[in-house]
Each structure stands twice: as C-alpha cells, then as structure tokens.
N, C-alpha and C positions, 0 to 999 in steps of 0.2 A: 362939123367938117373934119375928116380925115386927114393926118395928119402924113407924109410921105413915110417917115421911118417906123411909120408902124405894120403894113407888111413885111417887115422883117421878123416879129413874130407869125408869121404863118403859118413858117414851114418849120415850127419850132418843133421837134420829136424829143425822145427821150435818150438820147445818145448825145455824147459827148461834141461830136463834130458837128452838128444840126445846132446845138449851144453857142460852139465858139462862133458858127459863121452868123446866128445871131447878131451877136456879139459883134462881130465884123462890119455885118450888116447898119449895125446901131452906128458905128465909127462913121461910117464911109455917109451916112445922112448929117452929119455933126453932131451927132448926140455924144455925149461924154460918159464913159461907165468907168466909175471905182470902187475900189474897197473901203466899205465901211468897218470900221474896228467897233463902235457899238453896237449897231446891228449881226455884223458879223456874215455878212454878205453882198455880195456885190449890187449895184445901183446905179440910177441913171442919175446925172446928175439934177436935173429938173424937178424928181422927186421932194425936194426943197420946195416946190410949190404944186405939184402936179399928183397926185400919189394915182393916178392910174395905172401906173404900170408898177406898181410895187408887187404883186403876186406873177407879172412875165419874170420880174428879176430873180425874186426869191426862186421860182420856180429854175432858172439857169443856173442861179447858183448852189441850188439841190443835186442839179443832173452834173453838175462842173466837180459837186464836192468842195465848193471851196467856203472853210469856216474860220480861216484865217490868213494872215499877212501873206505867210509863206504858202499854203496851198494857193491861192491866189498868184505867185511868183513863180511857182512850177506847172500851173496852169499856163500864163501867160508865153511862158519858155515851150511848153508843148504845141501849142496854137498860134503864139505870135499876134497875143490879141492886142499887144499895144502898136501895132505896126504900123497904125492910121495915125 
C-alpha cells in the first residue's frame, strides 16, 4: 500500500525549488526532515526504521547542496523549509 506523502517525490526535478517543495511537501504530510551531522545529509525521520527513501533524501540533499549544519541553515533561510 501507498503511502500519502510519497507523491511528493514525483515531481522531484533537478532544481533547487522542485527540492525544497519536496521538502514542503514531506512537512505538510507529517513527515519530519533533519539534518543528519553523521551522514551529512538531510533525512526523513522514519529512516530509523524505514530506509526506503534514503536515496529520494540523498538525492534532495545533492540538488539542495547541503553537506552541512550551516548549508542546511542557509538553505532553510532560502526556502523556508522549516515553516511547517
């Protein structure tokens, strides 16, 4: 069975804004996305049991550029992806 928040990767492209609304996307279902500092990129948090979507995240957090705290924070500040 299909899960609701997972057409929100659908209309995932290769551009920055297709990412954050993602991203948005992910919020706005309850899903939780943070920054992992061992991995070194952002995550859903269900990951902890679920790893299917570990190659959608990696892949956002490729097109995002974010490999750390702070790109992750000037990311955030461009998109407003904690706004959910």
């Amino acid at each position: 069975m299909r899960r609701e928040f997972e057409k929100c990767f659908e209309h995932l492209t290769e551009d920055e804004e297709s990412a954050a609304e993602c991203i948005h996307c992910l919020k706005k279902h309850g899903e939780q996305v943070l920054y992992d500092e061992k991995e070194r990129r952002l995550k859903l948090a269900r990951e902890a049991y679920d790893r299917r979507y570990v190659n959608a995240m990696k892949t956002i957090s490729e097109i995002l550029k974010v490999k750390s705290r702070q790109d992750y924070e000037e990311i955030d500040k461009k998109f407003n992806l904690t706004m959910y």
